[in-house]
C-alpha positions in Angstrom: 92.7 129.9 47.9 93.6 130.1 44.2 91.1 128.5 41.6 93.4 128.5 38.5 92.1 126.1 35.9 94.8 123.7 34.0 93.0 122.1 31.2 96.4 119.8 30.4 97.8 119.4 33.5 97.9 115.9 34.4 98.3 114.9 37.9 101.3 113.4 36.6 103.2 116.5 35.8 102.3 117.7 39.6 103.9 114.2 40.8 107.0 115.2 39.1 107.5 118.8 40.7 111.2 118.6 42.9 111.6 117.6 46.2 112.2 120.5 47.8 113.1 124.0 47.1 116.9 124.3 47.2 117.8 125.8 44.0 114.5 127.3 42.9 114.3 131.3 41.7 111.5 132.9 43.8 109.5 132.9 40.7 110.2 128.9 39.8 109.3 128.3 43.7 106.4 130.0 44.2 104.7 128.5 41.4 104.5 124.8 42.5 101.4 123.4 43.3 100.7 122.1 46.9 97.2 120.7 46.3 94.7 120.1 43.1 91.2 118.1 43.0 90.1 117.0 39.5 86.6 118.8 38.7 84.5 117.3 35.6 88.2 116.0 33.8 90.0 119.6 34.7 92.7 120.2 36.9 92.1 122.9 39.4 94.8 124.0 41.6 93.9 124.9 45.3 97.1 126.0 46.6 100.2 127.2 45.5 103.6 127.4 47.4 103.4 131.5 47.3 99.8 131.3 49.5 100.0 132.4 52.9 97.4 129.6 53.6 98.2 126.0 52.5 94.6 124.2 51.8 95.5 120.8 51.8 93.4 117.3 50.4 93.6 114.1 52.0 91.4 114.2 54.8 88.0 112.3 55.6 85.3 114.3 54.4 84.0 115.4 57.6 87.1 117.3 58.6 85.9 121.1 58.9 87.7 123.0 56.5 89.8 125.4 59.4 91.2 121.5 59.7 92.4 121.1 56.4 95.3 123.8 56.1 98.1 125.4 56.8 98.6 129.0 58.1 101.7 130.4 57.5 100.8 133.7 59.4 100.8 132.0 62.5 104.4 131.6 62.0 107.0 134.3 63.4 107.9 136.3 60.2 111.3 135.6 60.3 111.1 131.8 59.6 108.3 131.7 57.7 110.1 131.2 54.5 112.2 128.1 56.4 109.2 126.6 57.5 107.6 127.0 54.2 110.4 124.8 52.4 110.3 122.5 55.3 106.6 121.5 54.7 106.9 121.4 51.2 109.7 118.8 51.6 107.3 117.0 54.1 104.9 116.7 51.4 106.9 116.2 48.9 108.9 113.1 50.7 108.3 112.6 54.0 110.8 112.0 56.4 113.6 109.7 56.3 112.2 105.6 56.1 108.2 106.9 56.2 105.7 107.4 53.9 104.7 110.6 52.3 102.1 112.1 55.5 98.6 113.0 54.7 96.0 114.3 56.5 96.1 114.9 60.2 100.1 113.8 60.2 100.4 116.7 58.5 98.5 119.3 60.3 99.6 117.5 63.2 103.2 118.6 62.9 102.7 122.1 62.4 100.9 122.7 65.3 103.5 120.8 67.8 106.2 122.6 66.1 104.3 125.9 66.1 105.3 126.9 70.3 109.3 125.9 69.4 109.0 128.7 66.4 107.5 131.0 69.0 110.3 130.3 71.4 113.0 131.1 68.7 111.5 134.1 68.5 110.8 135.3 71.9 115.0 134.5 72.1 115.2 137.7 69.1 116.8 134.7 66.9 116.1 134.3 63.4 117.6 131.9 61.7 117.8 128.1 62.8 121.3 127.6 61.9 121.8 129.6 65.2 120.1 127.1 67.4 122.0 124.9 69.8 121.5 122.4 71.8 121.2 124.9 75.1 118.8 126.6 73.1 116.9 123.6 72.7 117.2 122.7 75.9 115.5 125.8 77.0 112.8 125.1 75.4 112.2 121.8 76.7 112.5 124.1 80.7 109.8 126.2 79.0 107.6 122.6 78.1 107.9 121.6 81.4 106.7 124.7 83.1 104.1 125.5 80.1 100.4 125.6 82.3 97.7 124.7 79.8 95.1 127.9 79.5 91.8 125.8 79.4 92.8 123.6 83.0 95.6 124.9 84.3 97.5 121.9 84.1 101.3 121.0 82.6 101.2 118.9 79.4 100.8 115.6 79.1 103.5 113.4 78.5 102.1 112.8 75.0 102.2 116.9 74.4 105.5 117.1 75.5 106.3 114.3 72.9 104.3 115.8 70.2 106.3 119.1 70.7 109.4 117.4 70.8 109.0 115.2 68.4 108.4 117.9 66.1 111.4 119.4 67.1 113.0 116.0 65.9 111.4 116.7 62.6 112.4 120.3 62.0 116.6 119.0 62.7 115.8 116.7 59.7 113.9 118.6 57.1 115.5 121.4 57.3 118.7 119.8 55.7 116.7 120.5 52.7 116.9 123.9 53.3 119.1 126.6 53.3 118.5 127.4 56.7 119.4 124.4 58.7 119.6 123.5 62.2 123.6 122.6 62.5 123.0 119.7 65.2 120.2 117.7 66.5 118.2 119.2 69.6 119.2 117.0 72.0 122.3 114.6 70.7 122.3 111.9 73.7 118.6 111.4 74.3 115.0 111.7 72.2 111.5 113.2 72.3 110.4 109.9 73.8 112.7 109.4 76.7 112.4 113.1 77.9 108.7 113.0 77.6 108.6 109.4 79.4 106.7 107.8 76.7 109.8 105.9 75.5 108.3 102.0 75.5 104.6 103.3 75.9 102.6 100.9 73.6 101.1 102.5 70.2 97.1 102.5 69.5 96.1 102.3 73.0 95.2 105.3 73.7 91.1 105.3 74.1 89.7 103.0 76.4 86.9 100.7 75.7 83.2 102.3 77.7 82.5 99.8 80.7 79.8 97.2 79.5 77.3 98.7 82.0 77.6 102.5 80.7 77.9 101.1 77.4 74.6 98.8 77.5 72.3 102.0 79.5 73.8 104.3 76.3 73.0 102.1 73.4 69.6 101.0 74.9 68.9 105.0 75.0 70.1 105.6 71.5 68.3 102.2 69.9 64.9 103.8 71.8 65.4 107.6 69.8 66.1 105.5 66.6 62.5 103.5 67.3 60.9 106.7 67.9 62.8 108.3 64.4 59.9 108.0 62.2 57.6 110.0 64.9 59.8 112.6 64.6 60.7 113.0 60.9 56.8 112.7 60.1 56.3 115.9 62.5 59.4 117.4 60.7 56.9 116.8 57.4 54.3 118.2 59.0 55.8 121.6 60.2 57.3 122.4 56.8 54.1 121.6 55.2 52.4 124.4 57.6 55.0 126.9 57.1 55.3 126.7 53.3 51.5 126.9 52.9 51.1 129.3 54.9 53.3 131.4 53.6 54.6 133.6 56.0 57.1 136.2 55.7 57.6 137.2 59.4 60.4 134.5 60.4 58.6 135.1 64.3 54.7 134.1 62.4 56.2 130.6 61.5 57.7 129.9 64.8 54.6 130.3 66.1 52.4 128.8 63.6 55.1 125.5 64.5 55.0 126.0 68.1 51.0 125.9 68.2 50.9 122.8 65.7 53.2 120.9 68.2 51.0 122.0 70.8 47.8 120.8 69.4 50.6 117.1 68.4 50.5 116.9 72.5 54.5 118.0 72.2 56.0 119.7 75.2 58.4 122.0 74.9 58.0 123.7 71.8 60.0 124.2 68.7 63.5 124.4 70.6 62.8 120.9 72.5 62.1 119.5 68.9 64.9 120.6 67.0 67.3 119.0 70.0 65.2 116.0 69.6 65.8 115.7 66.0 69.7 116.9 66.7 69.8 114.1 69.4 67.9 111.6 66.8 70.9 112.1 64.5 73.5 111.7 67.3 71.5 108.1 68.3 71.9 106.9 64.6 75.7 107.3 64.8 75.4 105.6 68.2 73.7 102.2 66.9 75.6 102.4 63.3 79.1 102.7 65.0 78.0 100.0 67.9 76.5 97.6 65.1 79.5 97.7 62.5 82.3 98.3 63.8 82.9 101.2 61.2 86.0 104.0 62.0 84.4 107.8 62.3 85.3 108.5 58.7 84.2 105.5 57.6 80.6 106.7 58.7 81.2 110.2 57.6 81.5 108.5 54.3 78.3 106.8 53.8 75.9 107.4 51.1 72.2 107.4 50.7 71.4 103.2 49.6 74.7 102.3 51.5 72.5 99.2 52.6 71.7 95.8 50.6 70.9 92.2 51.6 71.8 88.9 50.7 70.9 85.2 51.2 72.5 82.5 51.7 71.2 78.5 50.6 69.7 78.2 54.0 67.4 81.3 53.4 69.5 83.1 55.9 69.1 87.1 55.3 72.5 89.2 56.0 72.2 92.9 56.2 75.6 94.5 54.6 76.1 98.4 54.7 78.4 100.4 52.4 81.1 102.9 52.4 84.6 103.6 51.6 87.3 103.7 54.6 90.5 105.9 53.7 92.6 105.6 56.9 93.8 101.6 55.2 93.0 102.3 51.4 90.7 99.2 51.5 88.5 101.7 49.3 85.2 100.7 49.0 83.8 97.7 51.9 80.9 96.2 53.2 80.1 95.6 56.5 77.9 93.4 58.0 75.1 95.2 60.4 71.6 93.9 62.3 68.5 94.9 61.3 68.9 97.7 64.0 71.7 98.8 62.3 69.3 99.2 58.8 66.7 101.2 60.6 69.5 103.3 62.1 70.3 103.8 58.3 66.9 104.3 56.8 66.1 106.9 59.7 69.4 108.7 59.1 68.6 108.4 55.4 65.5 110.2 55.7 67.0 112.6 58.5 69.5 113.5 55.8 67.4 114.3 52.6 66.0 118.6 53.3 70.2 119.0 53.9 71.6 116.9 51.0 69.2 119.5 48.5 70.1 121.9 50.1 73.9 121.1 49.4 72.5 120.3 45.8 71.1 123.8 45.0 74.0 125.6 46.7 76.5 123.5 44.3 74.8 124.8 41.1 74.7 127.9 42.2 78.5 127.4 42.5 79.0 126.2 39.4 77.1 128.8 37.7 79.5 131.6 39.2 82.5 129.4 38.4 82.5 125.9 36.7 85.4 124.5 38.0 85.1 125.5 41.8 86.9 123.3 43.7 84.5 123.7 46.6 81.5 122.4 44.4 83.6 118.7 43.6 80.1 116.4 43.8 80.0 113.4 46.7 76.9 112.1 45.8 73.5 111.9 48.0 75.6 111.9 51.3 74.4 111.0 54.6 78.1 112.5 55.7 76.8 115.6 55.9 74.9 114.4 59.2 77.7 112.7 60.8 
């Protein structure tokens, strides 16, 4: 990752850089920035084209950071440079009659594409100007009698159309390239008909839990929420005992804490109560995503005070909770929640604060080795780092 600091670069001047690389000397190319973040009013660059590893921006904020990139070692050494200049167009433009892709879209592609690049190569090719469509149709043989590692099983139709598909997308980016495949994979059909999800209907891919299952999980989850304070007063209690006591054998606390709990009348110990607290977190996200209606990310992006009330002429009281959803760039929303939604909230709140300082502290320490560091950009008192 590179941390260069560019004091006058406006994201402007990045929004400028060409559409792909055709053209470029190696110096010229291997200077454009793939992704910035502004850090207090400075722009600081987190990938260039020349990285091996493309960190990329865009992504809800509780998408693990192995999420986030690209790897272009993973790639067979002979096209990385292709595939290179076929992302960078991808980010730069899109494909044809789409929006520019962010996010997941992005990563998305590069792993279905990944097992056609590794079937060039087991073929001793290197170039994609010397694939046809026999080759092509080779690889769709190989799809079809692919056995996944983890269950044995073929792929779905909808990983056979994500491979494909990507396929689809390599024919057209690489026209930007000076390595191009010469015709499309497979001229008289597409990646939907041979994966038979031609006509499947979009967004209906999860279905909704049966009302019984759902009613036995929630009642479960609303029960560990009504029990949260319990907990989080015994969390209190246990980090008051091992700061005062001030142990420096790691094994002395855990058992100072496991005869504390004992003499509380908890069974099980100090493992039992750190699932219990893990599970108490997992019971908040439960009741919160029942009660709103929020996405995942839109969770992942509350904050600490996400929740206000208001009333209406008839003394009505309506609970409204706060966050930002990305996935429609609505921005900033509130939605409407119960009062067992709030005390989902206020439990998670207080479930959240020992982590949020000690994401506090380890940003300072950042910024005192380096003030710009991308990695210390500030979110505010999150409760995203639970969810």
């Amino acid at each position: 990752m590179i941390d260069d600091i560019l004091e006058e670069l406006p994201f402007a001047t990045i929004t400028a850089q060409p559409g792909d690389v055709r053209g470029l000397s190696d110096s010229e190319r291997d200077k454009l920035i793939i992704s910035a973040n502004q850090v207090d009013g400075h722009c600081v660059i987190i990938s260039r084209y020349c990285d091996d590893v493309w960190y990329l921006t865009g992504f809800p904020k509780n998408v693990a950071i192995s999420d986030r990139r690209i790897d272009f070692d993973t790639v067979p050494p002979v096209f990385r440079q292709v595939v290179k200049a076929v992302f960078y167009r991808y980010l730069r433009r899109g494909r044809d009659g789409s929006d520019r892709p962010r996010g997941a879209t992005i990563t998305g592609l590069f792993t279905g594409l990944s097992p056609f690049l590794r079937h060039l190569d087991g073929l001793k090719l290197s170039q994609l100007g010397s694939v046809t469509p026999m080759i092509a149709a080779t690889y769709v043989t190989a799809c079809e009698a692919h056995l996944q590692p983890r269950n044995g099983k073929p792929l779905s139709a909808e990983g056979l159309h994500s491979r494909y598909k990507a396929v689809e997308a390599l024919f057209e980016l690489s026209q930007y390239t000076e390595d191009k495949l010469p015709q499309h994979p497979w001229p008289e059909t597409s990646a939907g008909a041979m994966s038979g999800t031609l006509g499947t209907p979009k967004g209906v891919k999860t279905l909704l839990i049966p009302d019984d299952a759902f009613c036995i999980l929630f009642e479960e989850a609303h029960q560990q929420v009504e029990r949260g304070k319990l907990l989080l007063d015994m969390r209190d209690d246990l980090d008051s005992i091992a700061s005062k006591a001030g142990f420096q054998n790691r094994f002395d606390v855990i058992r100072s804490k496991n005869q504390h709990l004992r003499e509380m009348g908890w069974e099980g110990g100090l493992r039992k109560y750190n699932k219990s607290l893990l599970d108490l977190r997992t019971a908040c996200y439960i009741v919160l995503a029942s009660t709103s209606g929020c996405r995942n990310h839109e969770l992942a992006n509350l904050q600490s005070g996400a929740h206000r009330r208001t009333e209406d002429d008839d003394a009505t009281i309506y609970h409204w909770m706060r966050s930002k959803s990305e996935k429609t760039d609505e921005g900033i929303h509130d939605w409407m929640i119960p009062e067992a939604g709030v005390r989902a909230l206020r439990v998670m709140e207080r479930w959240a604060t020992p982590y949020q300082a000690m994401i506090s502290d380890e940003i300072i320490n950042r910024r005192l080795i380096n003030a710009q560091d991308p990695r210390s950009l500030k979110r505010g008192r999150t409760v995203t780092l639970c969810f």
